[in-house]
VOGU-3710 file (C-alpha; in Angstrom, 3 decimals, decimal comma):
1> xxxxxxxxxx> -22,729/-22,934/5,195  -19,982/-23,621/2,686  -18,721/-20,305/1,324  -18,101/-20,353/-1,993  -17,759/-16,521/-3,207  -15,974/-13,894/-0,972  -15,865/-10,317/-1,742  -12,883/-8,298/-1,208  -12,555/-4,717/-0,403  -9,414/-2,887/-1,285
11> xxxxxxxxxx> -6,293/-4,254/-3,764  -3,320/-3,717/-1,363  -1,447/-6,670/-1,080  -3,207/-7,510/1,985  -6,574/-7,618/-0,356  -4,894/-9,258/-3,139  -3,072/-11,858/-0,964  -6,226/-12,867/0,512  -8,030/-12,649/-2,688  -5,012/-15,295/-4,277
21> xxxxxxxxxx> -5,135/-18,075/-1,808  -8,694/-18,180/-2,068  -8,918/-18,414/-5,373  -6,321/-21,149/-5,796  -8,565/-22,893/-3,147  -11,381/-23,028/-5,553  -13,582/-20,110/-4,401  -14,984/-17,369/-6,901  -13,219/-13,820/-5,254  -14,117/-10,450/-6,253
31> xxxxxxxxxx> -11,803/-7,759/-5,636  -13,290/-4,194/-5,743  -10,856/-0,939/-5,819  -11,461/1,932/-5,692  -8,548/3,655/-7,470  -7,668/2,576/-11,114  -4,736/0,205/-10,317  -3,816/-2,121/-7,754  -1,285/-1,756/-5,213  -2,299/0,654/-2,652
41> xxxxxxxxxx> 0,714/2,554/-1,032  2,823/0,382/-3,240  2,580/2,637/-5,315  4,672/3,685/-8,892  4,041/7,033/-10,643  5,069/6,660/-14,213  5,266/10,351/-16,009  6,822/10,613/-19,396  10,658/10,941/-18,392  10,667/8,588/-15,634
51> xxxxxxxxxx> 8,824/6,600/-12,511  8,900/7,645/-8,746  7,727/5,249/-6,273  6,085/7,637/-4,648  4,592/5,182/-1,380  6,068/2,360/-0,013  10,041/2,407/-0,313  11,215/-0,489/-0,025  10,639/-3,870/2,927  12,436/-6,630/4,602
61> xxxxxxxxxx> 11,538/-10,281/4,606  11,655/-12,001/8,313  8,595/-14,559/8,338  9,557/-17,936/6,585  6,587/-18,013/4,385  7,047/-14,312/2,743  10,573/-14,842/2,811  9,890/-17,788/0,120  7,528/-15,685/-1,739  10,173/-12,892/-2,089
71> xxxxxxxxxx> 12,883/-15,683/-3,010  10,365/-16,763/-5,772  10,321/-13,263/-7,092  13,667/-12,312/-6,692  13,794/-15,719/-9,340  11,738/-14,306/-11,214  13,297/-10,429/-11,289  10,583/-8,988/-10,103  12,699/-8,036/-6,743  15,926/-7,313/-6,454
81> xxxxxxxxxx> 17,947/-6,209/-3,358  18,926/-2,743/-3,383  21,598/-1,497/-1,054  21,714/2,789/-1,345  24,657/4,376/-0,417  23,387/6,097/3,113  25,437/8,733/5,654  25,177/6,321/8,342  25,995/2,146/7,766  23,387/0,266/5,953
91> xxxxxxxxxx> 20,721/-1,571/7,960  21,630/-5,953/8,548  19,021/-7,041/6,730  18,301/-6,651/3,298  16,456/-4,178/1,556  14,055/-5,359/-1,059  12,542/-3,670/-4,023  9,941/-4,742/-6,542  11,106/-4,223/-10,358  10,488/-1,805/-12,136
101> xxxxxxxxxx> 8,782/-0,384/-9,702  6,963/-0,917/-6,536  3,727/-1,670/-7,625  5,323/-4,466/-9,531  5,000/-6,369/-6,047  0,892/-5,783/-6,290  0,749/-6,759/-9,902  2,439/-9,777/-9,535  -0,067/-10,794/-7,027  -2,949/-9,809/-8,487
111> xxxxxxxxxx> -2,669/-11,472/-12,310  -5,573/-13,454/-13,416  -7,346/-12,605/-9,990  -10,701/-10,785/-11,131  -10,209/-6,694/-9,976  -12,846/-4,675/-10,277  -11,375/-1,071/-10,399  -12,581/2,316/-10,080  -15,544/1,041/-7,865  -15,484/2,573/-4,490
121> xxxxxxxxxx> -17,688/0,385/-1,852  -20,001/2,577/0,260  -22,053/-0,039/2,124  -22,251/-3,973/2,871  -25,490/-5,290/3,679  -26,622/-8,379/4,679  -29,874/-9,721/2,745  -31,126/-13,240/3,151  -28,103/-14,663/4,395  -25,846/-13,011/1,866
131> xxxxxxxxxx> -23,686/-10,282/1,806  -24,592/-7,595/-0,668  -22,489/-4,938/-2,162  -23,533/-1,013/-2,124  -21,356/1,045/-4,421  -21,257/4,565/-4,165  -23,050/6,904/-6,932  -20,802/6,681/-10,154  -19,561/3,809/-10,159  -18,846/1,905/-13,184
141> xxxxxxxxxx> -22,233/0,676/-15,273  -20,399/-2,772/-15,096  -20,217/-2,453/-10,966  -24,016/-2,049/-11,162  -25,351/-5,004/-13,204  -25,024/-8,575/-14,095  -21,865/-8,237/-15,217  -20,162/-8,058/-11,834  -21,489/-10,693/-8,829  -22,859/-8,350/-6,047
151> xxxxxxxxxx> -23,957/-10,694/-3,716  -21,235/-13,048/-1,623  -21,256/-15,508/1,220  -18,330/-13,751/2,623  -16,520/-10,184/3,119  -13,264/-9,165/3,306  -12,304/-5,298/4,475  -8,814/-4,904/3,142  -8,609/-1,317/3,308  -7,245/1,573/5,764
161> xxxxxxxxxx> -8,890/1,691/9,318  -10,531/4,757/8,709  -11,834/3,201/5,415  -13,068/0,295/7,091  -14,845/1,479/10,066  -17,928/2,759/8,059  -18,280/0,157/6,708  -18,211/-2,441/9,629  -20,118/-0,076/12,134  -23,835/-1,553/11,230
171> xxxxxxxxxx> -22,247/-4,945/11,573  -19,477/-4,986/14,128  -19,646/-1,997/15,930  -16,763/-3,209/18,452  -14,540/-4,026/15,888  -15,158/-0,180/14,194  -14,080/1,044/17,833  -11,261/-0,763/17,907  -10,184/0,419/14,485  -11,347/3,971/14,931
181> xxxxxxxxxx> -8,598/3,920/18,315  -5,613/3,413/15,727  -5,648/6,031/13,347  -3,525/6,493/10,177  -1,159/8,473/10,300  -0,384/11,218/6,513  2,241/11,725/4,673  3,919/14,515/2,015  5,955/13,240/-0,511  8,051/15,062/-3,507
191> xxxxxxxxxx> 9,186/13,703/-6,697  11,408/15,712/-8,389  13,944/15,061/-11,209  16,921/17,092/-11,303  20,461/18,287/-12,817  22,741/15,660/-10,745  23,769/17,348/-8,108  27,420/16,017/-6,546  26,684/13,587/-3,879  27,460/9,899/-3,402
201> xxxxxxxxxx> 24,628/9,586/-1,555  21,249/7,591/-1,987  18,927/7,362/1,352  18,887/9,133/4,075  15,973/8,691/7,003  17,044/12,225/8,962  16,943/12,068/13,212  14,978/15,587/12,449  13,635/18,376/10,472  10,518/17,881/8,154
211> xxxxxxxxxx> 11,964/14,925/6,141  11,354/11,650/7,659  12,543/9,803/4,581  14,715/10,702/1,280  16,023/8,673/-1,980  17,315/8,678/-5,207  14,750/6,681/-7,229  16,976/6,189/-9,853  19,443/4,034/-7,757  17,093/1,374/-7,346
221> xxxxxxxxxx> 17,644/-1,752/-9,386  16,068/-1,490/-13,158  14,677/2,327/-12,988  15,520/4,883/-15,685  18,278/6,276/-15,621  19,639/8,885/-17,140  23,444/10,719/-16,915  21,708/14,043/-17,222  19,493/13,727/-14,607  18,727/12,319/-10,901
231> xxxxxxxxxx> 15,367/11,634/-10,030  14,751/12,309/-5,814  11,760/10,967/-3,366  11,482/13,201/-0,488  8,943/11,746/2,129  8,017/14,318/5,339  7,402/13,064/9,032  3,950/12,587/9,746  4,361/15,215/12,106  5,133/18,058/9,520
241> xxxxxxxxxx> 2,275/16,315/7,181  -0,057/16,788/9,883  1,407/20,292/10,733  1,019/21,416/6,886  -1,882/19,004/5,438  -3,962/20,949/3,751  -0,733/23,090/2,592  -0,743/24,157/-1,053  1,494/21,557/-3,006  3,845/24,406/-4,215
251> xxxxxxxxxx> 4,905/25,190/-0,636  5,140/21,642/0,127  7,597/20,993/-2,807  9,425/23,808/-1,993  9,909/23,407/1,736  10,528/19,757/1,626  13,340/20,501/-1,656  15,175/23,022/0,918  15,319/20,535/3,330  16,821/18,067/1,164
261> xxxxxxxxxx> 19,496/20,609/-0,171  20,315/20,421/3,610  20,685/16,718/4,021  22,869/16,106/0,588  25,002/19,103/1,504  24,548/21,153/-1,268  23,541/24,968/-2,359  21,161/24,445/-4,704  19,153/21,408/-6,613  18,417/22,732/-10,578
271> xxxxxxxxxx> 14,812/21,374/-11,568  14,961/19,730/-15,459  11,046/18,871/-14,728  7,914/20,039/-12,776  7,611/18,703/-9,208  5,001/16,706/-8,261  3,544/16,571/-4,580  1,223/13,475/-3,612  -0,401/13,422/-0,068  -1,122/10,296/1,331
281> xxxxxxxxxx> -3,794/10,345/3,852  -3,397/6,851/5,298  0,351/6,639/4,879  1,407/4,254/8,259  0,170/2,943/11,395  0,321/5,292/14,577  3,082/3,526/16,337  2,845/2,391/19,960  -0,930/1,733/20,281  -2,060/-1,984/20,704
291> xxxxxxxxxx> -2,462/-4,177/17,941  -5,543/-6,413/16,879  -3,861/-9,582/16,089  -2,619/-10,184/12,254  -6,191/-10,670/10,716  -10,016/-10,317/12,265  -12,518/-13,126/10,986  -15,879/-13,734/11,955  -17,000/-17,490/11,625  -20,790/-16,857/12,278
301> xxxxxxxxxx> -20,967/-13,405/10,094  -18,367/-14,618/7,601  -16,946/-11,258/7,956  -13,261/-10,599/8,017  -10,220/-7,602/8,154  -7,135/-8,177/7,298  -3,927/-5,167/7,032  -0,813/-3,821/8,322  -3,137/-1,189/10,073  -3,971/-4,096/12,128
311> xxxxxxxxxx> -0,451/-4,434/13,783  2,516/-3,081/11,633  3,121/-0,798/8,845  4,942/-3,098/6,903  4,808/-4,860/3,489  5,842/-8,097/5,092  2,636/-8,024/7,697  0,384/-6,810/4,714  0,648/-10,230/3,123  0,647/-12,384/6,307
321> xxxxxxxxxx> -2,295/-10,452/7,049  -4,034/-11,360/4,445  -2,580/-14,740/4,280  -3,976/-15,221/7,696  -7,834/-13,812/6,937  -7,520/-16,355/3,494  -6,673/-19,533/5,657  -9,578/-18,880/8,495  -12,178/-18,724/5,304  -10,703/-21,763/4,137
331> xxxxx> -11,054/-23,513/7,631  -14,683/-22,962/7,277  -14,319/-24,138/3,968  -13,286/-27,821/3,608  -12,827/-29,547/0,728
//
């Protein structure tokens, strides 16, 4: 059967990756979110005096083809390099940032794609040789009727393991195990924005303590910035997270703050704003357990999984992931 509409599950950049080389093939894609915005963990909060990117930091480029989709972007100015001033030497390769903010990265992918947002998928069924959508209770009027396609001759799962496994157990119940074996792991992080406190320093990723991962937002390429005022990102270990994860945000702001008044050096850190605490439940890939292979695809179920929780936590293997899924669809999909 020629597939001619494909759902897709989840707007990461894995989802929206997929969801873009299909659609420039010809096919009619779907993409259904459950959050408001695209992006996943790249992720930008924008509150009235600044923006924190609050998930993914910042990624390399080593594979050919996302290296020349970065150098497009960095054409553009949507990326930039960024090179912080750390304690220890800066890393060979480059850094890369998305301008002017993270998510910048995920919108860029995802204009003119058609994202449905705020409309959570609770179920896949196949009907008749079709895949059908089930959307959990609440969701958008527009997710419910004619408005939005429902029914597709393919499926895409571009969301966290634990997300997906639900979803693929009535279906493939050996892929859900495999999944289910490589969990996601959480993570605390801080914004705060602060009187500048006297350090020349920008990054830090700390050998130990409860901080696996520190910045100054406002050193990034195109963020606010402001004379009066340094805005911080203080990321924990997914160790502490695990340790503390149902903690009370206070006591996560204020232990992670004291541990960053450690790392810069410093007495004390003066608050101009309220801190804001954001847990991420699915923040990176449990390291050392096997990986899956870049993408899953089924030919005969026209089922398919694409993500870094595949292999890698990286922004890099998100988009050859989904890359990957996009070009086994289209090999069942000539002309």
């Amino acid at each position: 059967m020629t597939i001619k509409r494909v759902a897709v599950v989840g707007a990461g950049l894995a989802g929206l990756t997929c969801a873009r080389e299909l659609t420039q093939a010809g096919l009619a894609v779907t993409v259904f979110e459950k959050s408001r915005g695209v992006g996943g963990r790249l992720s930008t909060r924008r509150v009235d005096w600044t923006t924190f990117d609050h998930g993914t930091q910042y990624f390399t480029a080593r594979d050919p083809v996302f290296t020349d989709w970065i150098n497009g972007l960095v054409a553009l100015g949507i990326v930039s390099q960024w090179s912080p001033m750390m304690s220890k030497s800066n890393p060979a390769e480059p850094w890369y940032v998305a301008n002017p903010g993270m998510n910048s990265l995920a919108r860029a992918q995802a204009k003119d794609l058609n994202v449905v947002p705020n409309t959570r998928v609770s179920a896949i069924k196949w009907l008749d040789g079709h895949w059908q959508m089930v959307f959990e209770e609440g969701a958008p009027a527009t997710a419910c009727d004619n408005a939005i396609e429902t029914t597709f001759d393919a499926v895409v799962l571009a969301v966290p393991n634990e997300q997906a496994v639900p979803l693929l157990q009535p279906h493939r119940a050996d892929w859900a195990a495999s999944l289910a074996a490589i969990p996601l792991l959480p993570c605390w992080t801080v914004m705060l924005s602060t009187e500048p406190v006297a350090t020349t320093l920008q990054a830090g990723q700390p050998e130990s303590g409860p901080i696996g991962w520190w910045a100054r937002n406002d050193s990034k390429p195109d963020r606010s910035k402001n004379e009066r005022q340094q805005d911080w990102v203080i990321q924990a270990t997914s160790t502490w997270t695990e340790q503390n994860l149902n903690a009370d945000k206070t006591v996560v702001i204020d232990e992670l703050q004291k541990a960053l008044l450690v790392q810069l050096g410093v007495a004390q850190m003066v608050n101009i704003q309220t801190a804001m605490a954001h847990r991420w439940l699915y923040a990176r890939r449990t390291p050392g357990l096997a990986t899956l292979g870049s993408s899953l695809w089924h030919t005969q179920q026209r089922l398919g999984v694409c993500g870094d929780g595949l292999t890698h936590s990286r922004v890099e293997q998100a988009y050859l992931s989904g890359r990957d899924v996009a070009m086994s669809i289209l090999n069942e999909s000539p002309g």
